[in-house]
C-alpha positions as CSV (number, residue, x, y, z in Angstrom):
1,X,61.6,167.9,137.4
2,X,64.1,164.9,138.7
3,X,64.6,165.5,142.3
4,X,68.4,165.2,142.8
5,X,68.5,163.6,145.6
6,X,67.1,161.0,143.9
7,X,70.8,161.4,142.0
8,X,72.7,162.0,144.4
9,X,71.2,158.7,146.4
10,X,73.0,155.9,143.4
11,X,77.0,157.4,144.4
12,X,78.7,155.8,147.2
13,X,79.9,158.2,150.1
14,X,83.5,157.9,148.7
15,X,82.4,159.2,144.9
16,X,82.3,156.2,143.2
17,X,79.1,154.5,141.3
18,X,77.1,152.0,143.1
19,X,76.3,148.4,141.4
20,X,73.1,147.5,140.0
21,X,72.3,144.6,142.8
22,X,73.3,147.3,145.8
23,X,70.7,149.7,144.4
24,X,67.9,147.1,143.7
25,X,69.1,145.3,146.7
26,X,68.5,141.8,144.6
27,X,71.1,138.9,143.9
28,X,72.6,137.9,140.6
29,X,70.3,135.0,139.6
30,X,71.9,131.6,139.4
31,X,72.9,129.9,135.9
32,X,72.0,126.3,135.5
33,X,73.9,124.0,133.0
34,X,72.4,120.8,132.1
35,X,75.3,118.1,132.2
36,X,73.7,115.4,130.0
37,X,73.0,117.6,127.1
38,X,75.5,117.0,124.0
39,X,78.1,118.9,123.6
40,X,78.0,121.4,120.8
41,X,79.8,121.1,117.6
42,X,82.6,123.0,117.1
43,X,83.6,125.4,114.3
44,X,85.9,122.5,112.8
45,X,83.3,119.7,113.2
46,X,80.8,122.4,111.2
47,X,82.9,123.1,108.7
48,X,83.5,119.6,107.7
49,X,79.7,118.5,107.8
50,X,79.1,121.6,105.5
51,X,82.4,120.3,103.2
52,X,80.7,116.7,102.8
53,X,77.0,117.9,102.5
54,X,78.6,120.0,99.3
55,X,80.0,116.7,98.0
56,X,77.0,114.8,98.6
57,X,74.9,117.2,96.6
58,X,77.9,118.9,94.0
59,X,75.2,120.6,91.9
60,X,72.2,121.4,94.1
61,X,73.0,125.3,94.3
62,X,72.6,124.9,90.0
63,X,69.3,123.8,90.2
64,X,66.3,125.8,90.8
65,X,63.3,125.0,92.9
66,X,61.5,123.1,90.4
67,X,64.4,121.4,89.0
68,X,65.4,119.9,91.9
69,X,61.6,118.8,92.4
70,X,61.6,117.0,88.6
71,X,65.6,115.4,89.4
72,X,63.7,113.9,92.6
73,X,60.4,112.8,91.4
74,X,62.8,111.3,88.3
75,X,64.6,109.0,91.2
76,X,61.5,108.5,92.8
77,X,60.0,106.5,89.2
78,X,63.3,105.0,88.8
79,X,63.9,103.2,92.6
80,X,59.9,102.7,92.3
81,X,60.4,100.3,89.8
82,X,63.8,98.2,90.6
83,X,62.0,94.8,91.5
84,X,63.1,93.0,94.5
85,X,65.0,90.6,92.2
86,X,67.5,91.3,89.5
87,X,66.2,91.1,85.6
88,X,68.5,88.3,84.0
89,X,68.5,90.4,80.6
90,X,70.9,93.0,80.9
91,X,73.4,95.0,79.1
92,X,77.0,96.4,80.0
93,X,78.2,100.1,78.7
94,X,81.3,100.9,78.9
95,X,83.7,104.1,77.4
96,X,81.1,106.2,79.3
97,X,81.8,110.1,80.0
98,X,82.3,110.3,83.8
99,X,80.0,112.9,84.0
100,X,77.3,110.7,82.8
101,X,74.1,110.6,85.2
102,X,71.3,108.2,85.8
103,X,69.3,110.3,84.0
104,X,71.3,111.0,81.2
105,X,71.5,107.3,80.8
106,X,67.7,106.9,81.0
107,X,67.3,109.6,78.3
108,X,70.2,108.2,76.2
109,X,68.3,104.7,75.9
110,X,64.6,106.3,75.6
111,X,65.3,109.4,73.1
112,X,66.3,106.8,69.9
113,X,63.7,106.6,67.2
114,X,64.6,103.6,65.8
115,X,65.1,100.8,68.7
116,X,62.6,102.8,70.6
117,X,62.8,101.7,74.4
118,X,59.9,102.7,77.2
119,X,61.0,104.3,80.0
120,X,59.2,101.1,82.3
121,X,61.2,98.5,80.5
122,X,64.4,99.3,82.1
123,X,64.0,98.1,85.4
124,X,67.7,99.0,86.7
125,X,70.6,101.4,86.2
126,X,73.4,100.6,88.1
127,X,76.6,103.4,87.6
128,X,79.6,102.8,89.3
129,X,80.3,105.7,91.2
130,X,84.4,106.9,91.4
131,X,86.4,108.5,94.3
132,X,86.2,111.9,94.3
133,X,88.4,114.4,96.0
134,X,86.1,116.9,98.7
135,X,85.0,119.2,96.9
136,X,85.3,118.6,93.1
137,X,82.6,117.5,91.3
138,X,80.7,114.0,90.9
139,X,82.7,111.5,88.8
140,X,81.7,107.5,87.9
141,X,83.6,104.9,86.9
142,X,82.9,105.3,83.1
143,X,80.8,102.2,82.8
144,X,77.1,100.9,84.1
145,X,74.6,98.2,84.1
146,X,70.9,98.5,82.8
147,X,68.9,95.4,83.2
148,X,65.3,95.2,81.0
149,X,62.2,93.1,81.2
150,X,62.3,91.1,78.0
151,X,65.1,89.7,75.9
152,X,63.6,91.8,73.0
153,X,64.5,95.1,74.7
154,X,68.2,93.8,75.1
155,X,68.8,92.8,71.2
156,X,67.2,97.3,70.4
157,X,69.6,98.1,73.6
158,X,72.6,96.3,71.1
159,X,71.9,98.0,68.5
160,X,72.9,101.6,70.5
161,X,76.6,100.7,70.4
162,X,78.9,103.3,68.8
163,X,76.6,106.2,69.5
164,X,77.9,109.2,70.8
165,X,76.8,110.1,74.6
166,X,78.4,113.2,76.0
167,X,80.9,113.5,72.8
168,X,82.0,110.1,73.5
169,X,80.8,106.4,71.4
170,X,79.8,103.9,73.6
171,X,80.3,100.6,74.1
172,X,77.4,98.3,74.5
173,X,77.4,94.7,75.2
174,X,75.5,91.5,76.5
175,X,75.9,91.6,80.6
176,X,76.3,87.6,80.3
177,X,79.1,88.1,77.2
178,X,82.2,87.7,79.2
179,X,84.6,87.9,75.6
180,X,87.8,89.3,75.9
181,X,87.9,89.2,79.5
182,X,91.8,87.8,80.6
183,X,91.8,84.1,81.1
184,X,92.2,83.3,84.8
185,X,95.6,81.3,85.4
186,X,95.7,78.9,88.2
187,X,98.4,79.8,90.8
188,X,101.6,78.2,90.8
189,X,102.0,76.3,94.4
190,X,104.6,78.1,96.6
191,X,107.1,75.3,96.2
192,X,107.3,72.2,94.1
193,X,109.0,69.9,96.0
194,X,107.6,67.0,97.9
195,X,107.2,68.0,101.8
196,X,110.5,67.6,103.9
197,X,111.9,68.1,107.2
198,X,114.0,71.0,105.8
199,X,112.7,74.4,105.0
200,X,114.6,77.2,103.1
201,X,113.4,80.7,104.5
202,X,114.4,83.3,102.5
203,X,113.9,87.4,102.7
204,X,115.9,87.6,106.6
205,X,117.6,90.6,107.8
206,X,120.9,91.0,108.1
207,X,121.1,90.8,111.6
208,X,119.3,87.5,112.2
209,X,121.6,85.1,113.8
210,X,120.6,81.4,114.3
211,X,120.1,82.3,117.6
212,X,116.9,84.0,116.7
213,X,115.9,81.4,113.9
214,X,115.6,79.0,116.5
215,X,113.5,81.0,119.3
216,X,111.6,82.1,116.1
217,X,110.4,78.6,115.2
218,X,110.9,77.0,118.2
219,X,106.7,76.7,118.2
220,X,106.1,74.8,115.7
221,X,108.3,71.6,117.0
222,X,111.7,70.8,118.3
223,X,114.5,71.9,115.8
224,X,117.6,69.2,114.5
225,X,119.7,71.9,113.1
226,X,119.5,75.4,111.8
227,X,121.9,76.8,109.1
228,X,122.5,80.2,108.0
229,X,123.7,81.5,105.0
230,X,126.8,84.3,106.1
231,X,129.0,86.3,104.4
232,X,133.0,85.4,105.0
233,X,134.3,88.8,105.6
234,X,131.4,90.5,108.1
235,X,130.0,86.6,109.1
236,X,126.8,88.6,108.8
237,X,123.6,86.9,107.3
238,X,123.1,86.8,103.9
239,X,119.4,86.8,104.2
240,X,118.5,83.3,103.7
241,X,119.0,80.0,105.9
242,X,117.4,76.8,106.2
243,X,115.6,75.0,109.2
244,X,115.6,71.4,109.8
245,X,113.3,69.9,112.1
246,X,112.7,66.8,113.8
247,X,109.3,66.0,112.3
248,X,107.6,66.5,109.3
249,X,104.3,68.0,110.8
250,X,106.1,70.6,112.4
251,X,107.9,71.6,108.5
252,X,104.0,71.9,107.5
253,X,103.1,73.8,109.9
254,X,105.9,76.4,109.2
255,X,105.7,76.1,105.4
256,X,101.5,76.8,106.5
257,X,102.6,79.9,108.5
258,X,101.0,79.5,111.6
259,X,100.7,77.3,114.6
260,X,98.0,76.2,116.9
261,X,98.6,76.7,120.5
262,X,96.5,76.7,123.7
263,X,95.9,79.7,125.4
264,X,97.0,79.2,128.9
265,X,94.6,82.2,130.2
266,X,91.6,81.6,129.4
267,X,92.2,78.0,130.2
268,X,93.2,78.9,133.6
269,X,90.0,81.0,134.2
270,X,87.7,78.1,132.7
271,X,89.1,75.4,135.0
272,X,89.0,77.9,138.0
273,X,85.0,78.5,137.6
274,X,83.2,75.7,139.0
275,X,80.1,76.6,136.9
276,X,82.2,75.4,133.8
277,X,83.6,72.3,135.3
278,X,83.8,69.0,132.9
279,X,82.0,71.5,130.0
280,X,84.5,73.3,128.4
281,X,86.8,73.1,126.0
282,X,90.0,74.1,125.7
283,X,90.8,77.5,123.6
284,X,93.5,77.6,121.0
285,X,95.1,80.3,119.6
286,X,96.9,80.8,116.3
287,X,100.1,82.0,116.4
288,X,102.2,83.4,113.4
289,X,105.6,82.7,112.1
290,X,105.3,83.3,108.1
291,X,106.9,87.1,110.0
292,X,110.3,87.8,111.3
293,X,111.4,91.8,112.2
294,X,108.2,92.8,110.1
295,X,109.4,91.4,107.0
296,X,107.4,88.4,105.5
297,X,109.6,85.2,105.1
298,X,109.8,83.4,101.8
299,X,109.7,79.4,102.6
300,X,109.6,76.3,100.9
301,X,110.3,73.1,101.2
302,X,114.1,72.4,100.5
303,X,115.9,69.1,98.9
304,X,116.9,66.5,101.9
305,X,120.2,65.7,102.3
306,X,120.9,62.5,100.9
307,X,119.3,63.8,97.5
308,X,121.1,67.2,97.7
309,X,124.4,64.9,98.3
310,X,122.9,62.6,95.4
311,X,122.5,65.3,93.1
312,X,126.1,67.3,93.4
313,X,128.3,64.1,94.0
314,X,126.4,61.0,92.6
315,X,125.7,59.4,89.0
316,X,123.4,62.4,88.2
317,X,125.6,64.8,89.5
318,X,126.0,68.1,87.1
319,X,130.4,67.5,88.0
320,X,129.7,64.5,85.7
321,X,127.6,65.1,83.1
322,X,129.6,68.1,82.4
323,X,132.9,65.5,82.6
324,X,130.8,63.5,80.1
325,X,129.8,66.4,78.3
326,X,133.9,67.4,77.9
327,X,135.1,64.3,76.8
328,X,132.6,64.0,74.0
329,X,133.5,67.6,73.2
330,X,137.0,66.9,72.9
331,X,136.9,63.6,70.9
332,X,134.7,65.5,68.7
333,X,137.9,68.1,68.0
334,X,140.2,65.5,67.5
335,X,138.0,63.4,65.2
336,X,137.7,66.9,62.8
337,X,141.7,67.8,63.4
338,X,142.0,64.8,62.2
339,X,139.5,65.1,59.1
340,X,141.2,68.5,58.0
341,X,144.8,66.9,58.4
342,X,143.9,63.7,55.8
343,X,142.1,66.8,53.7
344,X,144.9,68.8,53.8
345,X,147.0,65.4,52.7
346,X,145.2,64.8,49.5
347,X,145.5,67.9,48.4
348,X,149.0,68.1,48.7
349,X,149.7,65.1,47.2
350,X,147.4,65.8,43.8
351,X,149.5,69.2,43.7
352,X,152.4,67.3,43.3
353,X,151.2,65.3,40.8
354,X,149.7,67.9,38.9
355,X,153.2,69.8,39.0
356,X,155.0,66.4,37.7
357,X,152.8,66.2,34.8
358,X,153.7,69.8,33.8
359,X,157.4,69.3,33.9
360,X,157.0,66.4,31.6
361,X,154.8,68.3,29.2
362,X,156.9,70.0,26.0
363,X,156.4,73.8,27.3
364,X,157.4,72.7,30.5
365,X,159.3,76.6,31.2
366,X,157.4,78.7,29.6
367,X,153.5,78.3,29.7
368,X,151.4,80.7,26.7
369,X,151.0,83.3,29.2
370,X,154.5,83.8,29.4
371,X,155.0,82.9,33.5
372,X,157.2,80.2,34.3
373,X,156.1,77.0,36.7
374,X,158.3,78.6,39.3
375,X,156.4,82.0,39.0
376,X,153.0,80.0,38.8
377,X,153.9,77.7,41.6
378,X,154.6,81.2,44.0
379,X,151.7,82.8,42.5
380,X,149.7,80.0,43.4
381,X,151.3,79.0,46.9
382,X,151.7,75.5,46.1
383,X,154.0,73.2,47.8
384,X,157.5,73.0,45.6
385,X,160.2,70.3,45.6
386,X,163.4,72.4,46.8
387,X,165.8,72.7,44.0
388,X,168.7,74.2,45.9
389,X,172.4,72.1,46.1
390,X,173.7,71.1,50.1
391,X,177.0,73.1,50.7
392,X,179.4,71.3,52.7
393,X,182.5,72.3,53.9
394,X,185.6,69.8,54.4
């Protein structure tokens, strides 16, 4: 039987329960936390490892044990016997399904019966793999490589174009049989005119004033003259201006885009340290100016003045080849005005004639069709002698 003063022994005087250390009489024992140990992953950091291991491996929860054992010991044959140098015979297929694996590949070239291909010819099978959102499923890029041994096993690979894989025909071809690939076309130089002191720069704000133009390229050389393009009503710019410098390097180096400069810093440490005294050499850096206001500047070379002046007031100007161009225009009308009017002449005068052989003739008023020459000469709208008698009055 429990003695109850045992009981009565674990209450305070004042009623209330006694704690566990009072009654033992021990001390809580101390916790120790070990500051260099990492620090554990939280619930988000675990959620995405879990998210990309699911990419990484899209089908593994399909396969059984002992499928995923053959898929691996299938990898294993095929990296086993990529050499450490790549096959020059090769093939290219192309209108693949995207779902199309290694494997599938390997079974589509083996499985024919009559170009019959062993598995330890093909030495390579390179597929493309495509960007694939987390979470869906694994996609290529619908085409691959597979290199060979021989040059034998590349004309039976040939003869597999047009057979279906995955519902689809493929597309097979020589790796080295670069027809219909686009033609490459050499880039057209940024500006065709020969290198000046004048630059155009085109693609400025608004807000640029030459102000700003001239701080802007103020590094590559001193500056003659600065011109901007404005707009009458505002005087705002109208996103173009051209630069004119006092030497032709500094143009280049504009029209390059960037600038060479020393960098006073690290010079100043250099020169300071008596350790690197008469050794070392100065640092430049490059400095930028192909960017104004985070906008990238269209430049090129502009005309100089003398040719621009040349070209719009000269011999060659366009103000006189179009003057040229008039004139011979308008002693071309005159020459056929005057063509029509000695046309126009002769025909007249053979009308006349004509009408002064018919008023000879015997049946000069009536013809057989019963018109007279006054009704014919109306009909026809032929020019008549007038006929009429001049009233006068005394």
């Amino acid at each position: 039987m429990a003695d109850p003063s045992a009981a009565v022994s674990d209450k305070a005087p004042n009623g209330k329960k006694r704690k566990k250390n009072e009654i033992d009489g021990d001390s809580f024992e101390s916790l120790e936390i070990d500051i260099n140990a990492p620090e554990p992953a939280s619930k988000k950091a675990l959620r995405k490892a879990k998210r990309a291991k699911a990419v990484s491996h899209p089908n593994e929860q399909d396969f059984g044990p002992t499928d995923r054992k053959k898929a691996s010991k299938g990898n294993e044959t095929l990296t086993s016997r990529e050499p450490t140098s790549r096959s020059p015979y090769g093939i290219w297929i192309g209108n693949l399904p995207f779902f199309v694996s290694k494997e599938d590949l390997q079974k589509f070239l083996v499985s024919d019966t009559d170009n019959a291909i062993a598995p330890d010819q093909i030495t390579r099978i390179n597929l493309p793999q495509g960007t694939s959102k987390p979470g869906s499923a694994f996609q290529n890029k619908g085409f691959a490589y597979v290199d060979f041994l021989s040059a034998d096993v590349v004309e039976k690979a040939l003869h597999l174009s047009e057979k279906l894989v995955g519902g689809r025909r493929v597309l097979i071809k020589n790796s080295k049989d670069f027809q219909g690939r686009p033609q490459l076309t050499a880039k057209a130089p940024e500006s065709n005119l020969p290198s000046t002191k004048r630059i155009f720069v085109g693609n400025l704000e608004f807000d640029v004033t030459k102000e700003d133009l001239e701080h802007h390229f103020e590094v590559c050389g001193p500056i003659h003259y600065v011109h901007v393009a404005t707009f009458q009503d505002s005087g705002k710019c109208k996103g173009y201006a051209w630069v004119e410098f006092e030497q032709l390097s500094s143009a280049e180096g504009a029209m390059r885009g960037w600038v060479e400069i020393s960098d006073p810093s690290t010079n100043a440490e250099k020169e300071n340290n008596p350790a690197e005294t008469g050794k070392f050499k100065k640092v430049k850096k490059r400095l930028w100016v192909n960017k104004m206001g985070g906008r990238k500047l269209r430049m090129e070379f502009a005309e100089d003045k003398a040719t621009r002046y040349k070209k719009r007031y000269g011999k060659d100007s366009r103000s006189e080849v179009l003057a040229d161009t008039e004139e011979s225009a308008a002693h071309q009308r005159a020459s056929d005005e005057k063509q029509e009017r000695a046309e126009a002449h002769d025909d007249a005068s053979k009308a006349k004639v004509g009408l002064k052989k018919l008023s000879k003739s015997k049946h000069s008023e009536h013809l057989r069709s019963g018109y007279s020459v006054a009704s014919i000469q109306k009909l026809m709208g032929a020019i008549t002698e007038g006929q009429g008698t001049k009233v006068t009055f005394d």
